[in-house]
Kinemage of the C-alpha trace (Angstrom):
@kinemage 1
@onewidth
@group {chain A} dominant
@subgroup {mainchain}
@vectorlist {calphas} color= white
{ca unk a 1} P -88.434 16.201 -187.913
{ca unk a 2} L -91.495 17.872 -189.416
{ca unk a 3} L -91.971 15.014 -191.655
{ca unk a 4} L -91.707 12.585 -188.968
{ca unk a 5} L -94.280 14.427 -186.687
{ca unk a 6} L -96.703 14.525 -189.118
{ca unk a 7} L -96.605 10.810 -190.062
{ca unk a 8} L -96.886 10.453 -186.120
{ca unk a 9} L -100.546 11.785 -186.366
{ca unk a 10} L -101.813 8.909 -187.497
{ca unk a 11} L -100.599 6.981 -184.542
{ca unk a 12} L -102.061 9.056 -182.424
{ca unk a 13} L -105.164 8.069 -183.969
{ca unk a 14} L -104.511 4.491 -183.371
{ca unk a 15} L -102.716 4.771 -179.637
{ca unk a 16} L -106.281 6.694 -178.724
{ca unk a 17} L -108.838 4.419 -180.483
{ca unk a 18} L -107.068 1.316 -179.257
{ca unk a 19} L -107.271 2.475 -175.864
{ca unk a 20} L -110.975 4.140 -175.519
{ca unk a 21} L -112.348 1.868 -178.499
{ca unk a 22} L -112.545 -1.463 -179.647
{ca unk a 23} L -109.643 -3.656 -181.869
{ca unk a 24} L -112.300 -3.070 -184.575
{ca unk a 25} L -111.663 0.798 -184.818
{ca unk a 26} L -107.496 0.193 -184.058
{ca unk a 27} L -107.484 -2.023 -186.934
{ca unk a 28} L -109.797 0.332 -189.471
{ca unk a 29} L -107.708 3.713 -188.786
{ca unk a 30} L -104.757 1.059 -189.083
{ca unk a 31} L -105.641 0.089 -192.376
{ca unk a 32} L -105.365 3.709 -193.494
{ca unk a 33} L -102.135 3.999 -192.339
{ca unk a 34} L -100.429 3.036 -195.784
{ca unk a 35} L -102.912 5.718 -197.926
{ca unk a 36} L -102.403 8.462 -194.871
{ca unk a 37} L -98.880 8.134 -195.379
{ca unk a 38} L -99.025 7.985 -199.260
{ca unk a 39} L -100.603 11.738 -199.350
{ca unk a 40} L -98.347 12.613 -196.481
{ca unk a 41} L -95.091 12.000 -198.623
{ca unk a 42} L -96.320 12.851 -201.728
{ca unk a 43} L -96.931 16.580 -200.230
{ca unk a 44} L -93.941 16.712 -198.618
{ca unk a 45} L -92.207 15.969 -202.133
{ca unk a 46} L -94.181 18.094 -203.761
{ca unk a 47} L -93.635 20.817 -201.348
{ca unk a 48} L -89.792 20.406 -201.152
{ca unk a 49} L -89.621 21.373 -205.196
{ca unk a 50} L -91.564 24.763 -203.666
{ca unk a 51} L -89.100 25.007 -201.647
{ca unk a 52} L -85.882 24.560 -203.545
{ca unk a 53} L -87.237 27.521 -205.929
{ca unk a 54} L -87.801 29.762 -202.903
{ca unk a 55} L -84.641 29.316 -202.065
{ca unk a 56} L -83.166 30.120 -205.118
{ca unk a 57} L -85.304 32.836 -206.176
{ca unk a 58} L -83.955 34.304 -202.463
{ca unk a 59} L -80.065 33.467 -203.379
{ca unk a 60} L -80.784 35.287 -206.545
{ca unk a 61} L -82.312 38.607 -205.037
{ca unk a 62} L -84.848 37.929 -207.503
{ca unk a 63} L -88.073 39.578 -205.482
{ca unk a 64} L -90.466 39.594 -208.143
{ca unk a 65} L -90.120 35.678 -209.327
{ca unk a 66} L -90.124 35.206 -205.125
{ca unk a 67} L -93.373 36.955 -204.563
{ca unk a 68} L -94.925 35.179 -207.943
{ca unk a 69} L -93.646 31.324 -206.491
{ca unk a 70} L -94.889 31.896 -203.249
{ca unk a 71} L -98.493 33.048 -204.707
{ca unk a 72} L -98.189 30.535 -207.340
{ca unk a 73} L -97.887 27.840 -204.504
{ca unk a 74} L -100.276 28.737 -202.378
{ca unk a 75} L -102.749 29.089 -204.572
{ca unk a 76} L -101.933 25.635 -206.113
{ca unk a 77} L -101.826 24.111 -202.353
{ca unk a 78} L -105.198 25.782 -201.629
{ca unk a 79} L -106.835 24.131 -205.098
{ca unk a 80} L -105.248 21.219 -205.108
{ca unk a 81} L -106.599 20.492 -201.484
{ca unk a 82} L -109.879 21.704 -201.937
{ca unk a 83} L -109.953 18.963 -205.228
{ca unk a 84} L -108.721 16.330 -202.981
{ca unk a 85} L -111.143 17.213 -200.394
{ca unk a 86} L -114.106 17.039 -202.859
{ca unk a 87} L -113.215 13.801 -204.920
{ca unk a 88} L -111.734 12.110 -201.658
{ca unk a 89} L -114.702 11.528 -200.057
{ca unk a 90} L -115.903 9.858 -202.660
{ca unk a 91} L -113.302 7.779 -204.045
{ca unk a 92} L -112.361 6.485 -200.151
{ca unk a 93} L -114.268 3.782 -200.126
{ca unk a 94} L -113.382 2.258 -203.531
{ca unk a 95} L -109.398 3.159 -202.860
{ca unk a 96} L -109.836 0.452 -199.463
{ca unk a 97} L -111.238 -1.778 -201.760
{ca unk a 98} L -108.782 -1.974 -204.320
{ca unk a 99} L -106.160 -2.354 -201.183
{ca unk a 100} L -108.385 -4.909 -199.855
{ca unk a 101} L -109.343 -3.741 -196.500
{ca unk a 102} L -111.205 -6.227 -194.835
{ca unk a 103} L -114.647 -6.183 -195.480
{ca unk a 104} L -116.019 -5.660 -191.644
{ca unk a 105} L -113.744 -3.218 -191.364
{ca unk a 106} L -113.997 -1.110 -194.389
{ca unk a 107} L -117.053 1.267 -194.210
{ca unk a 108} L -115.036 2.309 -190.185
{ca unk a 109} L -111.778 2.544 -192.342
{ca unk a 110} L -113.820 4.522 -195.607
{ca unk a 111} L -115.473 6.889 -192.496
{ca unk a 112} L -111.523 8.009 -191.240
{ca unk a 113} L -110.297 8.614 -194.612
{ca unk a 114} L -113.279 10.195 -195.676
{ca unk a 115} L -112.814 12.937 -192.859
{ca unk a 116} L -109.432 12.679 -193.754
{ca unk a 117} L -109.370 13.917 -196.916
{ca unk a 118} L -111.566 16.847 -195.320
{ca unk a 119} L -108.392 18.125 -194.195
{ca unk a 120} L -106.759 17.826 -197.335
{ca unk a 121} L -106.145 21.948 -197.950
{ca unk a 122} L -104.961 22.457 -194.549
{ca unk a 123} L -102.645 19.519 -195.471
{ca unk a 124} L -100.845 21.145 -198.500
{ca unk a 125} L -101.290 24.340 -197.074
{ca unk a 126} L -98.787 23.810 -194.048
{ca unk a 127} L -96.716 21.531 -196.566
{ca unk a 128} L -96.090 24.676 -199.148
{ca unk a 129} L -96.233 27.187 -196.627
{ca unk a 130} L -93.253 25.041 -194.440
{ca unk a 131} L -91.643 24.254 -196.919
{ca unk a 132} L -91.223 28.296 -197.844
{ca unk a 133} L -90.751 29.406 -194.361
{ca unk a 134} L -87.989 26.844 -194.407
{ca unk a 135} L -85.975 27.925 -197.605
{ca unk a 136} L -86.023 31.193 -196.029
{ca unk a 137} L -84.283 30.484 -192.993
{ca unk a 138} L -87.285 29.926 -190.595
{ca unk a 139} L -86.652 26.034 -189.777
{ca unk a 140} L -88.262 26.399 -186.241
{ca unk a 141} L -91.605 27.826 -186.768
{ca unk a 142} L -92.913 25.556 -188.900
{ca unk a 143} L -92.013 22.791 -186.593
{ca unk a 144} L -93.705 24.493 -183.690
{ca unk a 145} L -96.650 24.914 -185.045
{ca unk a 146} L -97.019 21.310 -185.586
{ca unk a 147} L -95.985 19.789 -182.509
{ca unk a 148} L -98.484 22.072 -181.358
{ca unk a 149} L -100.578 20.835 -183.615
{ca unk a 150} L -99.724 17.429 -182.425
{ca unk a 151} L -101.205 17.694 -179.449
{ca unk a 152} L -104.567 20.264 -180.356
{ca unk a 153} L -104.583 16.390 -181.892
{ca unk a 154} L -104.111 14.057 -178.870
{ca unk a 155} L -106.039 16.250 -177.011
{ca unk a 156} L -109.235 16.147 -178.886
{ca unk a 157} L -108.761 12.929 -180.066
{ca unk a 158} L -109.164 11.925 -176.058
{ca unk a 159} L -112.062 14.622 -175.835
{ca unk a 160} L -113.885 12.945 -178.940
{ca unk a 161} L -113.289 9.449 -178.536
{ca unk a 162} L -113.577 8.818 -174.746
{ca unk a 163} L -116.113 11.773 -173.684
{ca unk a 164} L -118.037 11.700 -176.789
{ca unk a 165} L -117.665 7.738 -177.969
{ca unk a 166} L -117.349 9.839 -181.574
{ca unk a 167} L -115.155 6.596 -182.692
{ca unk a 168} L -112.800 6.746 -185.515
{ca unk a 169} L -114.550 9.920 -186.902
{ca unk a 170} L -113.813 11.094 -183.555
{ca unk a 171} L -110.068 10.919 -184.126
{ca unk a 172} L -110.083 11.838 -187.983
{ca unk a 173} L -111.913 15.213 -186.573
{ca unk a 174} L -109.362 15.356 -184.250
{ca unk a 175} L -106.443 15.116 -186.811
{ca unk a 176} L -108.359 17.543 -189.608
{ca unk a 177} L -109.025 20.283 -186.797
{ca unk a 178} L -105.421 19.974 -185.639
{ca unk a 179} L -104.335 19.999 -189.552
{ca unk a 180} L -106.283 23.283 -189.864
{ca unk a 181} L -104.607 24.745 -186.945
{ca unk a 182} L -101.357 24.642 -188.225
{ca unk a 183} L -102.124 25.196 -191.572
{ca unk a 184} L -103.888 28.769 -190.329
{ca unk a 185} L -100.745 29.826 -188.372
{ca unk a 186} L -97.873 29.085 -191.240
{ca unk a 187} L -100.407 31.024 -193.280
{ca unk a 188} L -100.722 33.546 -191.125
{ca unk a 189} L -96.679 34.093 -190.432
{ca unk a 190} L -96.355 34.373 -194.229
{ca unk a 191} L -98.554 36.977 -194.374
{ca unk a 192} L -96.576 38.764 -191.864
{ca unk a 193} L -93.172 37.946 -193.222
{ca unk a 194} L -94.434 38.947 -196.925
C-alpha cells in the first residue's frame, strides 16, 4: 500500500497541473512519470534488503548488529540522497534526452525532475526508515505518515499551481515538501523507538 501511495504522487502532480495548467505542463510532469517511478522502485528494493536484515537481526536478539544496520542505513539513505540530489540536477536534462522527451516539452519536464531530485534524501530516508519500522512490527505508521503526506501534497500542489501559477515547479515543490514531511516524522519515531 505504501508503495502504491507513493507512486500515486506523481499523479497528483499531473491530476493538478492538468486542471489549473495547460496540456503542455500535463504532458512534461507526464513524461517524468517513467524516471519518477524508476527511483521510486529502485528505493523501495533497496530498502526492502534493509529491511529483511532488521528483521532478522530482531529474530536473532542480536541488539548490537540491530543498532549497527539501522545506523548503517540511515546514514547510507541520508548520503546516497544527498548524491542524488547534487548530481540530479544536473544530469536531468540529459536523462530526458536520452528518453527522448519531446523537445518543447523538455526544459518544463528537466524543471520537475530537477526539483525532484531535490527531494531525493527525504526519499530514501522514509524508504529505509519504513522499511525498518516495518520489520519491526510497526506496518501502520509508516503508512500514515504518507497518506498524510499525500495530501501536505495535493494540498500545496493546489496552493502553488492555482494561487501562485508556480507551474510544474509548483507541483515538484509540492511533492519534495510533502517528501520531507514524511521523511522527518519516520525519522523522528525511530529516534523514539531506538
Amino acid at each position: 500500500m505504501s508503495s502504491l501511495i507513493q507512486l500515486l504522487f506523481n499523479a497528483a502532480d499531473i491530476i493538478v497541473i492538468g486542471r489549473y495548467d495547460g496540456k503542455d505542463a500535463v504532458a512534461a510532469v507526464g513524461s517524468t512519470g517513467s524516471l519518477v517511478n524508476l527511483c521510486v522502485n529502485l528505493f523501495i528494493g533497496l530498502s526492502t534488503g534493509v529491511g529483511v536484515t532488521v528483521a532478522q537481526n530482531i529474530g536473532s536478539e542480536d541488539k548490537e548488529n540491530l543498532r549497527k544496520t539501522v545506523h548503517t542505513a540511515m546514514a547510507l539513505s541520508v548520503c546516497a540522497g544527498i548524491f542524488l540530489a547534487i548530481i540530479g540536477p544536473f544530469i536531468a536534462k540529459p536523462l530526458l534526452e536520452l528518453m527522448k522527451s519531446p523537445e518543447d516539452l523538455i526544459n518544463l519536464s528537466a524543471t520537475y525532475l530537477r526539483i525532484y531530485f531535490l527531494a531525493m534524501p527525504a526519499l530514501m530516508i522514509y524508504n529505509f526508515g519504513a522499511a525498518i519500522l516495518r520489520s519491526s512490527g510497526d506496518t501502520k505508521r509508516p503508512m500514515y505518515y504518507l497518506i498524510i503526506a499525500g495530501l501536505i501534497n495535493v494540498a500545496l500542489n493546489v496552493i502553488f499551481v492555482a494561487k501562485f501559477h508556480m507551474n510544474v515547479a509548483g507541483v515538484a515543490t509540492a511533492t519534495a515538501i510533502s517528501q520531507y514531511f514524511s521523511a522527518f516524522m519516520v525519522t523522528r519515531r525511530l529516534v523514539v523507538t531506538d
